[in-house]
C-alpha positions as CSV (number, residue, x, y, z in Angstrom):
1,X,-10.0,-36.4,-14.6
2,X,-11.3,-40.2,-13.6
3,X,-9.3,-42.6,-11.0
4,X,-5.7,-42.4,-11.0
5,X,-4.9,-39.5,-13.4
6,X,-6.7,-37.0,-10.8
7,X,-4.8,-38.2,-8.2
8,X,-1.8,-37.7,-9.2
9,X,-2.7,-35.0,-10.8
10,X,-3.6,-33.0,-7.7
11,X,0.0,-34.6,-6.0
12,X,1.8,-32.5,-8.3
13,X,0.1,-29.2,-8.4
14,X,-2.5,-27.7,-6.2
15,X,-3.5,-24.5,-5.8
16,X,-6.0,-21.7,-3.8
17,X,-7.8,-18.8,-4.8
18,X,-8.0,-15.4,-2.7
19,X,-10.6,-12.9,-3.0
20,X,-9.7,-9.4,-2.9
21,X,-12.2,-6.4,-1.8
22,X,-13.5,-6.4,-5.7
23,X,-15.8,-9.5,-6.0
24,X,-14.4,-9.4,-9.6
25,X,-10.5,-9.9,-8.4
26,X,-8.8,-13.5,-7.5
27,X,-5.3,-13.9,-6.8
28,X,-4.4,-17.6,-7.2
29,X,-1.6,-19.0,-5.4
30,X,0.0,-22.3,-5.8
31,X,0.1,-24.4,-2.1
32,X,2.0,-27.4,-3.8
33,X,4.0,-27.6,-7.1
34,X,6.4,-30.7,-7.8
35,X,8.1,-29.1,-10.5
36,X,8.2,-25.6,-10.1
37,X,8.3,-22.7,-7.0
38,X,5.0,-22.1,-4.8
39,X,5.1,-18.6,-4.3
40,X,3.7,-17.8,-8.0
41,X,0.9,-15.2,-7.9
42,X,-1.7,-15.5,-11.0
43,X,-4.3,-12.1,-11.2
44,X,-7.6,-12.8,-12.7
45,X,-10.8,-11.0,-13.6
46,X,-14.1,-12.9,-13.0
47,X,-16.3,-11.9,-16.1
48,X,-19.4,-13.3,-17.8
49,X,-17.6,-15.2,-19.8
50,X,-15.3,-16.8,-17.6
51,X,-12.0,-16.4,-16.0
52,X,-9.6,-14.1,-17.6
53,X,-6.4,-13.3,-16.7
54,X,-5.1,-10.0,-15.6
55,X,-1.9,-9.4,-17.6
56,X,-0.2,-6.3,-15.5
57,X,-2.4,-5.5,-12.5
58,X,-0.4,-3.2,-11.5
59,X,-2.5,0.0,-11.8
60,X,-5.8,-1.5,-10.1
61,X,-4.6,-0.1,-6.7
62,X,-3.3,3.1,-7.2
63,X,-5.6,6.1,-7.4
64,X,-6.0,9.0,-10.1
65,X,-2.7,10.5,-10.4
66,X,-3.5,14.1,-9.4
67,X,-1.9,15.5,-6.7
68,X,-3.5,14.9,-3.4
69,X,-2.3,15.7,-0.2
70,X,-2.5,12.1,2.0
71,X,-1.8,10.0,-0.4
72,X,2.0,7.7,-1.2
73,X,2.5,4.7,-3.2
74,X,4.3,1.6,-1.7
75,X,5.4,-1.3,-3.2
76,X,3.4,-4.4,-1.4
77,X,4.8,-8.8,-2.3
78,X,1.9,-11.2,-3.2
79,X,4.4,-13.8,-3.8
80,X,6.7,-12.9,-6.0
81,X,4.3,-10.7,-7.3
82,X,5.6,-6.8,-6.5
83,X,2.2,-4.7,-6.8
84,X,2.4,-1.1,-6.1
85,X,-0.2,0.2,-3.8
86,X,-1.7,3.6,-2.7
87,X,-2.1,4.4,1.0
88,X,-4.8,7.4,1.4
89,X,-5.1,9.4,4.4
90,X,-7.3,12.1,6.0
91,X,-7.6,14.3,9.0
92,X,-10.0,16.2,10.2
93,X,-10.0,18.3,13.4
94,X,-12.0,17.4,16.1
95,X,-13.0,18.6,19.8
96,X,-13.8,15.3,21.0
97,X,-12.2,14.0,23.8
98,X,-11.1,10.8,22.0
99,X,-10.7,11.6,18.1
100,X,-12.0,8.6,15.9
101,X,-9.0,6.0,14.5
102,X,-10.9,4.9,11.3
103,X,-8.5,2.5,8.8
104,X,-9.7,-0.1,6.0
105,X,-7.2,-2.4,4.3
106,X,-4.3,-1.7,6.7
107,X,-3.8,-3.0,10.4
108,X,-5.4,-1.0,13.0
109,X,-2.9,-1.6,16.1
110,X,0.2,-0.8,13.4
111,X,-1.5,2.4,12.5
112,X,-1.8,3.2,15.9
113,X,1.7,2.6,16.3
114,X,2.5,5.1,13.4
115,X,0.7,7.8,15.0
116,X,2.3,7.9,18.7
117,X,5.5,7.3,16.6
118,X,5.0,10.5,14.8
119,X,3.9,12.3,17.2
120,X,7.1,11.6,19.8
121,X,9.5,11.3,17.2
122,X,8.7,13.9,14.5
123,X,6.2,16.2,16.4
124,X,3.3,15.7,14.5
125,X,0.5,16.7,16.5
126,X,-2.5,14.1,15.7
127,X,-4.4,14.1,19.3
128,X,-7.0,16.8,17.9
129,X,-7.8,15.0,14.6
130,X,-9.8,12.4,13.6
131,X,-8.0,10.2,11.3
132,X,-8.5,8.1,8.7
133,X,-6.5,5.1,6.2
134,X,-7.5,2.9,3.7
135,X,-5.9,1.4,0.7
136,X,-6.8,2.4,-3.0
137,X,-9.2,-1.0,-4.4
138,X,-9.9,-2.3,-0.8
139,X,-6.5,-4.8,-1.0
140,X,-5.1,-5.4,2.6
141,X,-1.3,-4.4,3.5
142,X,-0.6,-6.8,6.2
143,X,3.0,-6.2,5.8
144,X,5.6,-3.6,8.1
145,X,7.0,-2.7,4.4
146,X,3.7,-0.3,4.4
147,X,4.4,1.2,7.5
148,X,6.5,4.4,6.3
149,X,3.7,5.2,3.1
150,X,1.2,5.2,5.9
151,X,3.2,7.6,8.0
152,X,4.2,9.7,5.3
153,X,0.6,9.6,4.1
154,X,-1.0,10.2,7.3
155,X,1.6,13.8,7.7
156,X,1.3,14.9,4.9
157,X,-2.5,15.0,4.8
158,X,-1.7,17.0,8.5
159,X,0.1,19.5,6.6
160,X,-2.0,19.5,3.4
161,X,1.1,18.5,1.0
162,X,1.0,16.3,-1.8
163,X,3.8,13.6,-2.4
164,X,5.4,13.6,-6.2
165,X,3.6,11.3,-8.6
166,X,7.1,9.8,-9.3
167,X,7.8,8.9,-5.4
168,X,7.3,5.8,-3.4
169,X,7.8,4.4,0.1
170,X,9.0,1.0,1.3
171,X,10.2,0.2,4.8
172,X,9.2,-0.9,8.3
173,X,9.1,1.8,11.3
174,X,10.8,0.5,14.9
175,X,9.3,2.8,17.7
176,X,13.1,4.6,18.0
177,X,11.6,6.0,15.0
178,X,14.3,4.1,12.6
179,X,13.3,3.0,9.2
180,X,14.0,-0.6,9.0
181,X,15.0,-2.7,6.1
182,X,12.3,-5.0,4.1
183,X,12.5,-8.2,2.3
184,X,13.4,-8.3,-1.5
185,X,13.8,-4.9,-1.2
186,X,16.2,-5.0,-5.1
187,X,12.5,-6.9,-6.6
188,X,10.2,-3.8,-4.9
189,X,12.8,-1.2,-6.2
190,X,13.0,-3.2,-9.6
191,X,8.7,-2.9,-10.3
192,X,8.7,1.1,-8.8
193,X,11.5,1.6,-11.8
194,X,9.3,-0.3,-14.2
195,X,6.4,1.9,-13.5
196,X,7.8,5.3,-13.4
197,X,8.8,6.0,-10.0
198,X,12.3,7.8,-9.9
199,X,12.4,7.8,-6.3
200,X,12.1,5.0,-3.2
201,X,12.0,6.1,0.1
202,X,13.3,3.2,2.0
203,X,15.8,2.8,4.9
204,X,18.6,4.6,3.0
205,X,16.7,7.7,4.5
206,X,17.3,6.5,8.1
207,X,14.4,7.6,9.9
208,X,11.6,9.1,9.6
209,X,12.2,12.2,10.4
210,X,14.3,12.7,7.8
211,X,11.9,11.0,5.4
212,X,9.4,13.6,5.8
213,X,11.6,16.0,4.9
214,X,12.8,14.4,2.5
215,X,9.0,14.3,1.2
216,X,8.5,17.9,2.4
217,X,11.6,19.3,0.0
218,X,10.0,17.9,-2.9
219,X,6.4,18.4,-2.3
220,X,3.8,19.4,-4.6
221,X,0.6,22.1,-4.5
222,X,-2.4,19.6,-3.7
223,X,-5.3,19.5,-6.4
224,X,-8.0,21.2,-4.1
225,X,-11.0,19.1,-3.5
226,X,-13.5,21.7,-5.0
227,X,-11.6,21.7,-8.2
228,X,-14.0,19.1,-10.3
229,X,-16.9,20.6,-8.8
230,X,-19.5,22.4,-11.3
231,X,-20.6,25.8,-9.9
232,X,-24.5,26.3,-9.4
């Protein structure tokens, strides 16, 4: 748009694109909007024929479905966007004097947090496994809301149980080992509903102690590994 009409244009509305881990993926964000909110999140799909938007992403993050041990669901804000996302988690033992910390996706110094916290406060023994996180569709949880998936994640892969398909996790850990309240926890709650998940762990459980067994009460036989493997 020529002279004056861009101008303004660009005075009223102006926005920014984010790349996610799939060069495909942009979330667009508005930065300035004169007659609306700016925390509106557009998804959409880079194809050959252009942009296209991404009506519902809300299953691009979240794995199979079968039941694997390591794995919870936790409801993540871009903007007012609620996505649900899928925290994996694996341990491995290890002789090693210093077991490997491996994460993609989530923050490294929170997830070290999370594992002295789990260790002190629920008694699960990580200093003879190597451990692993990452985030289903390389998208990054920057927010303490992820915190209790990736503990309850990170133990249940220790104790080789698999969290129900219908169950999710919100809330932030304090290193008393309290489960913390989030922010627009009623929108989070509102999008698990909409998508099938019956239950949210979040700081009515208290701590997390008594999240896991929570989780632990309701657990479900893991799909083995070797299951979708062809004999020879």
């Amino acid at each position: 748009m020529p002279g004056r009409a861009s101008s303004s244009t660009w005075s009223t509305w102006c926005a920014t694109s984010k790349a996610t881990a799939r060069p495909r993926l942009r979330f667009l964000r508005t930065l300035k909007n004169r007659f609306g909110p700016t925390d509106e999140v557009g998804c959409f799909d880079m194809t050959g024929a252009g942009i296209e938007e991404v009506p519902d992403p809300s299953r691009l993050f979240l794995g199979s479905g079968k039941p694997v041990a390591g794995t919870c669901v936790t409801i993540a804000l871009e903007g007012r966007r609620a996505l649900p996302v899928e925290v994996q988690a694996l341990t491995v033992p290890t002789a090693a004097p210093n077991p490997r910390r491996v994460v993609s996706g989530v923050d490294g110094a929170r997830v070290a947090m999370i594992l002295a916290l789990l260790q002190k406060r629920t008694g699960v023994d990580l200093s003879k496994q190597d451990v692993y996180v990452s985030t289903v569709g390389g998208v990054r949880l920057v927010e303490p809301a992820a915190d209790l998936a990736i503990a309850i994640a990170i133990a249940t892969a220790l104790r080789d149980q698999a969290v129900r398909h219908d169950v999710a996790a919100v809330g932030e850990l304090s290193l008393s080992g309290e489960i913390r309240p989030v922010t627009q926890s009623a929108q989070r709650r509102g999008e698990a509903g909409r998508l099938g998940y019956r239950t949210v762990i979040d700081d009515g459980a208290q701590s997390i102690a008594r999240a896991l067994n929570m989780v632990a009460a309701t657990a479900m036989a893991p799909t083995s590994a070797n299951d979708d493997v062809p004999e020879f």
